[in-house]
N, CA, C and O atoms as a DFTB+ gen file, in Angstrom:
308 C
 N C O
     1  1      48.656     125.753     228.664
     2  2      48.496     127.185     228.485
     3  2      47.325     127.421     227.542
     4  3      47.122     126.638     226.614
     5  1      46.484     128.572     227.773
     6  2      45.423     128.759     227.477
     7  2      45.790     129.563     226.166
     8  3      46.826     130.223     226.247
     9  1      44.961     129.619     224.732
    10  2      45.211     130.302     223.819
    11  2      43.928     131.017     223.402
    12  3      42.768     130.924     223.805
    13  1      44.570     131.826     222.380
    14  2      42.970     132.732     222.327
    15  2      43.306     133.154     220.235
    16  3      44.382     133.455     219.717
    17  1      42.111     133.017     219.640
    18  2      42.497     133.728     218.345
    19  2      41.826     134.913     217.778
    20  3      40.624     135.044     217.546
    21  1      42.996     135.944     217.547
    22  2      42.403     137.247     217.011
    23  2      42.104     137.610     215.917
    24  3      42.673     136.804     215.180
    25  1      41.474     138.440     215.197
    26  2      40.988     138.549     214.495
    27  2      41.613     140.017     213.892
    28  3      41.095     140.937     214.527
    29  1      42.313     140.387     213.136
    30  2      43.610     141.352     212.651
    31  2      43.616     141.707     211.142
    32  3      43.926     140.746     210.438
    33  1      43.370     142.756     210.536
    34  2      43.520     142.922     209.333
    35  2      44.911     142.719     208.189
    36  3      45.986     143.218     208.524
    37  1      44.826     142.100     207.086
    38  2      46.029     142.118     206.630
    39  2      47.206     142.837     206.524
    40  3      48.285     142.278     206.325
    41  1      47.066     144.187     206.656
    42  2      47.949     145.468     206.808
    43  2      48.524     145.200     208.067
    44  3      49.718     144.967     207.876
    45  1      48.191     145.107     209.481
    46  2      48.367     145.001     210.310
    47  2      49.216     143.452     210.522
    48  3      50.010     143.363     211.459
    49  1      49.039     142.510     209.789
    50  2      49.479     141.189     209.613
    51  2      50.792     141.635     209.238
    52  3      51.605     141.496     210.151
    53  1      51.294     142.171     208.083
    54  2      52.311     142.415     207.107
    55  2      53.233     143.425     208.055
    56  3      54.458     143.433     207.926
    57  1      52.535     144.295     209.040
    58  2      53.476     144.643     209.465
    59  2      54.204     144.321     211.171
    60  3      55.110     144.839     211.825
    61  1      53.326     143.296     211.371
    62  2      53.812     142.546     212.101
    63  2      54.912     141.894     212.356
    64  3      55.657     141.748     213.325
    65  1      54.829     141.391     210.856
    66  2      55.173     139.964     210.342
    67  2      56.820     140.867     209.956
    68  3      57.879     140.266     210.131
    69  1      56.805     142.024     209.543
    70  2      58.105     142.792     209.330
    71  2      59.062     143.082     210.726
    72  3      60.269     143.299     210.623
    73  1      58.374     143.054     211.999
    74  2      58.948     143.334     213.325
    75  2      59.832     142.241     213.587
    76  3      60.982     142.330     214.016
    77  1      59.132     141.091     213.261
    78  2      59.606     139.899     213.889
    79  2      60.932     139.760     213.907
    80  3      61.580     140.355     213.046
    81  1      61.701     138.831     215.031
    82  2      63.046     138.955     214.571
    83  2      63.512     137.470     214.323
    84  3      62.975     136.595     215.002
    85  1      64.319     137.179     213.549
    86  2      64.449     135.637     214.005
    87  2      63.412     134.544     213.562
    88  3      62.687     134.550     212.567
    89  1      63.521     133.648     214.511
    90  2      62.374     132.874     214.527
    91  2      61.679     132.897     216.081
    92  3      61.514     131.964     216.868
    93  1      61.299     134.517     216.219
    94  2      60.569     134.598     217.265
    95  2      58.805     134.459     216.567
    96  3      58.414     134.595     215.407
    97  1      58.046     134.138     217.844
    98  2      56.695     133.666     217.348
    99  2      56.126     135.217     217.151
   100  3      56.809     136.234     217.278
   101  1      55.097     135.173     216.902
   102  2      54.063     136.302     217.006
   103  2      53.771     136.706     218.087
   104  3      54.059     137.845     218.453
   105  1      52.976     135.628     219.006
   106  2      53.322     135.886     221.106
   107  2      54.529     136.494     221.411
   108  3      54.482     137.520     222.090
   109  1      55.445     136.128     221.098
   110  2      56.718     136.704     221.588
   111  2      56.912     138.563     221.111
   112  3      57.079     139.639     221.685
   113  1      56.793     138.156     220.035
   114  2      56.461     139.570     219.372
   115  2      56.036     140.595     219.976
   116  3      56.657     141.614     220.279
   117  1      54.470     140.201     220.239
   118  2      53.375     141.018     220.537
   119  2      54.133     141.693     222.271
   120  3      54.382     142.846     222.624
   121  1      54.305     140.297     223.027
   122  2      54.802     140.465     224.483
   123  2      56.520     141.548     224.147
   124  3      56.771     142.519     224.861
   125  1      57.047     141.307     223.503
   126  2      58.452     142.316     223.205
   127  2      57.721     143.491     223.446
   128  3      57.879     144.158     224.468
   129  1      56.613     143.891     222.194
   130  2      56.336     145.403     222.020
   131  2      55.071     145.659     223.086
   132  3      54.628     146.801     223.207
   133  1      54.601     144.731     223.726
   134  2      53.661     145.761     225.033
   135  2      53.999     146.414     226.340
   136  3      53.606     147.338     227.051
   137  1      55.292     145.106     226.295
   138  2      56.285     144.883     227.713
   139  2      57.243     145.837     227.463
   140  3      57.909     146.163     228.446
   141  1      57.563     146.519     226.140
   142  2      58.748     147.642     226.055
   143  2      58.319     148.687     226.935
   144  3      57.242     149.231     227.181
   145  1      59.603     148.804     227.367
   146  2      59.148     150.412     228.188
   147  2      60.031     151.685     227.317
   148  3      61.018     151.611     226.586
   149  1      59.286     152.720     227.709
   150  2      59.879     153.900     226.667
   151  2      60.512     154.646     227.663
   152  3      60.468     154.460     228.879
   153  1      61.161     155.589     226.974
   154  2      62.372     156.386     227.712
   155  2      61.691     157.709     227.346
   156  3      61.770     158.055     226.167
   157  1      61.051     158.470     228.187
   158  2      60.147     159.525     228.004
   159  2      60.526     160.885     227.995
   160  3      59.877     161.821     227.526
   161  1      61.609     160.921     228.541
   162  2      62.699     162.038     229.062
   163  2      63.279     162.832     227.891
   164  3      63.662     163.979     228.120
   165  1      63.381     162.316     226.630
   166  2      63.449     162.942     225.059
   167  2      62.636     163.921     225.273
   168  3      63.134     164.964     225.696
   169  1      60.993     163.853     225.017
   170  2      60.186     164.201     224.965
   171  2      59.426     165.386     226.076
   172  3      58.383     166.040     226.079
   173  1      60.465     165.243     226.865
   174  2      59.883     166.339     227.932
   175  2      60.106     167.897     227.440
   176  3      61.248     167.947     226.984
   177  1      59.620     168.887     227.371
   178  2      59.860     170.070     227.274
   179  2      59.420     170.453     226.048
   180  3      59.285     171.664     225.872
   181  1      59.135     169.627     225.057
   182  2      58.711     169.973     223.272
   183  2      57.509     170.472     223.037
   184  3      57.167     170.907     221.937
   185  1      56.797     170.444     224.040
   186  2      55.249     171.345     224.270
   187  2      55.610     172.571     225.351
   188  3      56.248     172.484     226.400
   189  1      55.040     173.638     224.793
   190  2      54.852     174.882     225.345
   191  2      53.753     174.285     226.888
   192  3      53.283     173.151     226.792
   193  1      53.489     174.975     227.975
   194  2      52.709     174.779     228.914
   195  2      51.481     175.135     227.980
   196  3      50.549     174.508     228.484
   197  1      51.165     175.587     227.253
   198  2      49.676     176.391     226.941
   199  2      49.354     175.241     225.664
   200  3      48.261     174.777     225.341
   201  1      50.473     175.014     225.178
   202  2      50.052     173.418     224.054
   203  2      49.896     172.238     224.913
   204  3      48.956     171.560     224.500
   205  1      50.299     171.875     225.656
   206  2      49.989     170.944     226.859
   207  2      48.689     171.109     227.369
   208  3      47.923     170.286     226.867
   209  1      48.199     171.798     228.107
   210  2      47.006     172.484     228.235
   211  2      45.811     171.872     227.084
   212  3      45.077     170.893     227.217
   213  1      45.904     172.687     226.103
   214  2      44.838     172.311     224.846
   215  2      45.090     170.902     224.685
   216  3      44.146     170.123     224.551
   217  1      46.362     170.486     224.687
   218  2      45.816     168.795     224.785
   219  2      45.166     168.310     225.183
   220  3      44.098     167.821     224.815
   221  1      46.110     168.379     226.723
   222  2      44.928     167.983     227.785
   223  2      43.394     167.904     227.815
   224  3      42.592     166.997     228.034
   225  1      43.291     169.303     227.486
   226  2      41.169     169.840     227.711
   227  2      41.040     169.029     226.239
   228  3      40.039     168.317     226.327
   229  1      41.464     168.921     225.359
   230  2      41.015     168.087     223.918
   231  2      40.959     166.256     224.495
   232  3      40.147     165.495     223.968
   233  1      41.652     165.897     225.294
   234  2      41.693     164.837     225.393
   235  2      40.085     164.608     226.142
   236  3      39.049     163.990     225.899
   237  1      40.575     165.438     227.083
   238  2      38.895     165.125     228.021
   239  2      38.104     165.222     227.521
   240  3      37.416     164.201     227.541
   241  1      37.494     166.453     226.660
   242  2      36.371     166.183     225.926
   243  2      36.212     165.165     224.993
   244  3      35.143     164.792     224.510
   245  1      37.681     164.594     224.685
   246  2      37.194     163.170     223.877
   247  2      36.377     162.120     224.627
   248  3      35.225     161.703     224.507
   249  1      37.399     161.846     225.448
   250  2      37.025     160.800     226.514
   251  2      34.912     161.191     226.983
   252  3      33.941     160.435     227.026
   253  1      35.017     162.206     227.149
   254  2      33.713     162.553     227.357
   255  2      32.613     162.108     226.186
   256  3      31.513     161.613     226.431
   257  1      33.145     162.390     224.869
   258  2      32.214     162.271     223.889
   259  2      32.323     160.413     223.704
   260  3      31.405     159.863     223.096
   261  1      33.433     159.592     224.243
   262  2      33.203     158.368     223.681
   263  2      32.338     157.987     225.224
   264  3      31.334     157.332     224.946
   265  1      32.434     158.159     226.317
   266  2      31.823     157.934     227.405
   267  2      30.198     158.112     226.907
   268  3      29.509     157.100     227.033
   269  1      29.660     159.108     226.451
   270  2      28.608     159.336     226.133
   271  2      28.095     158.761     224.933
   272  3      26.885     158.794     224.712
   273  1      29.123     158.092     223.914
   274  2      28.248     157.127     222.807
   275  2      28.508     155.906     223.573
   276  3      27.781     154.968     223.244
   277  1      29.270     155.689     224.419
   278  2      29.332     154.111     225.121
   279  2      27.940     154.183     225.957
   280  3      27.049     153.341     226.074
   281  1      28.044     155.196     226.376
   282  2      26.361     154.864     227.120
   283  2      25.367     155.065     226.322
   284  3      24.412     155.220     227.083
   285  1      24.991     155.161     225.236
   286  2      23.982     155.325     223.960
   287  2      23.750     154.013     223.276
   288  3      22.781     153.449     222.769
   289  1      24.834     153.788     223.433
   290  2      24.711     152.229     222.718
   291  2      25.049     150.842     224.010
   292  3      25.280     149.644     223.847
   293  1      24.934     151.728     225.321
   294  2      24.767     150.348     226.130
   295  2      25.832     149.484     226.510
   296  3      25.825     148.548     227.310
   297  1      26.857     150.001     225.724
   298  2      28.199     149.017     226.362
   299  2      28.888     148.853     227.566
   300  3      29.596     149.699     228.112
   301  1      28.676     147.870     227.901
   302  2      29.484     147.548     229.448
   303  2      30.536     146.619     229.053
   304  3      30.587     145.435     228.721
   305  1      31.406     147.640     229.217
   306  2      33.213     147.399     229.269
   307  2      33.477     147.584     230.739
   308  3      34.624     147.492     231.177
């Protein structure tokens, strides 16, 4: 099996290192919390349609403004 090493700030270490359960590894860890699935159905209805909305159009123009420094600085992702 192929391995890879990241590069992670100490804050982010410490609270890692607090998730863990057991003597599960860090891989295991990481794979627990990407592979969790969420239960979304709480969360339905707590935005007005018109706060939903302004999200939405806020999100896009983000996405727009990082689209446009990714192409300024040339990155191919």
């Amino acid at each position: 099996m192929a391995s890879k090493t990241i590069m992670i700030q100490q804050e982010t270490y410490e609270k890692l290192k607090r998730l863990k359960r057991g003597n599960e590894s860090f891989n295991d860890l990481i794979l627990r919390l990407v592979d969790k699935k969420q239960d979304l159905n709480p969360f339905f209805g707590i935005l007005s349609e018109k706060e939903g909305d302004v999200i939405d159009h806020t999100l896009s123009q983000v996405r727009i403004s990082m689209d446009k420094a990714d192409n300024l600085r040339g990155d191919d992702f």
